[in-house]
C-alpha positions in Angstrom: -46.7 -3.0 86.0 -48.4 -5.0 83.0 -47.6 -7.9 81.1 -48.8 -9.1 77.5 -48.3 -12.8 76.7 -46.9 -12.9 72.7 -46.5 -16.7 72.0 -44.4 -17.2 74.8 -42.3 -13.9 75.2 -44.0 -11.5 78.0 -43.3 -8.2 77.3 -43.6 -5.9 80.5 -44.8 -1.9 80.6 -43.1 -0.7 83.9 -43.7 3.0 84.6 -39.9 3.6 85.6 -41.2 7.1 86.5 -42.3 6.3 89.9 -38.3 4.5 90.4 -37.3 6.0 93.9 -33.7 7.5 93.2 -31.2 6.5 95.9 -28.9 9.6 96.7 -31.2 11.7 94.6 -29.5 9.5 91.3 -31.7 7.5 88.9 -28.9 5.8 87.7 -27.5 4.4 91.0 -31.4 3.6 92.2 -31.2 1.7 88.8 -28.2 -0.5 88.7 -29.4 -1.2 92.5 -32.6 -2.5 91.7 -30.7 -4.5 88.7 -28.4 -5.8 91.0 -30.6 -7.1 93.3 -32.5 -8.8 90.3 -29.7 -10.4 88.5 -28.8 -12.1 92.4 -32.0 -12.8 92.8 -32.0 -14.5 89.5 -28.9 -16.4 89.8 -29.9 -17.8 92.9 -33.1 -19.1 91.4 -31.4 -20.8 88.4 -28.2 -22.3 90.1 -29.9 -23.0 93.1 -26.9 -24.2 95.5 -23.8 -23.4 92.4 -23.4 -20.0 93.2 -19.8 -19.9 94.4 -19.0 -16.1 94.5 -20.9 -12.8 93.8 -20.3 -9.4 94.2 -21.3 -6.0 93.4 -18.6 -3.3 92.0 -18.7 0.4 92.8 -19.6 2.2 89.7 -17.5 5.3 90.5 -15.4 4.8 87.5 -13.4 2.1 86.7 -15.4 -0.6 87.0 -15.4 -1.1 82.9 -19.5 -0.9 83.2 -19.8 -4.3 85.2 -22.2 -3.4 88.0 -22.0 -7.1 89.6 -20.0 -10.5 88.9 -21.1 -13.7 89.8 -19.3 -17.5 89.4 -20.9 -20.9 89.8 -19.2 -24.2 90.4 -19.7 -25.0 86.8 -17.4 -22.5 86.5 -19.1 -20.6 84.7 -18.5 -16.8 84.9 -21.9 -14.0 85.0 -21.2 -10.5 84.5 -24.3 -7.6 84.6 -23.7 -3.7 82.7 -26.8 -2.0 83.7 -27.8 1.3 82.0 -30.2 3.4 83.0 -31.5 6.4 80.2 -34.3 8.7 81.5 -35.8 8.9 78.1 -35.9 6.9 74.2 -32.1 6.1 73.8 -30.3 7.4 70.8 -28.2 5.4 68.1 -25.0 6.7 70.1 -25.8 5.4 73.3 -26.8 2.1 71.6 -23.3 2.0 69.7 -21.6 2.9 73.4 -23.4 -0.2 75.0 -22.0 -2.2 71.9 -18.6 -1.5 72.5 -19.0 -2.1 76.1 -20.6 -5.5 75.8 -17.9 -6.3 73.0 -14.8 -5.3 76.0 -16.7 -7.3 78.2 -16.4 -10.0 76.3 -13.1 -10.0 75.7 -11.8 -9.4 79.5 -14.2 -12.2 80.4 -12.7 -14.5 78.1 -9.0 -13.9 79.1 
């Protein structure tokens, strides 16, 4: 892994094709590592807040939320992670729109 410094924004080149698939899935491998990051992350920033986390089985479902996280702020954190194998296309951008804008909306309520 690399990083470049552009006035304050690092931009990272990860080769993802050395990711070690779990259960012979790049996708499950994928949200797994994400999970683990976006803990990892919470943890660091609401050091001691963190009231509840979780992880959901993506085996349908799940509305795309991989993990959910709450802080005594209350304050609500939810993670979609998607994983494409190559460049993605303008209908696999529109189909994480949509998703983002449910999200949004069942957070909310």
């Amino acid at each position: 892994m690399s990083f470049h410094n552009t006035s304050e924004i690092y931009i990272y080149k990860m080769n993802w094709n050395g990711l070690n698939p779990h259960n012979d899935s790049f996708e499950i491998a994928f949200e797994s590592l994400s999970i683990q990051l976006f803990e990892h992350y919470l943890n660091r920033n609401f050091k001691g807040q963190l009231t509840e986390f979780f992880a959901i089985a993506g085996s349908g479902g799940n509305g795309g939320v991989e993990a959910f996280a709450s802080v005594t702020t209350g304050k609500h954190f939810g993670l979609q992670a998607k994983w494409y194998r190559n460049s993605m296309n303008s209908r696999q951008i529109e189909s994480i729109k949509s998703s983002n804008l449910r999200q949004n909306v069942i957070i909310r309520n």
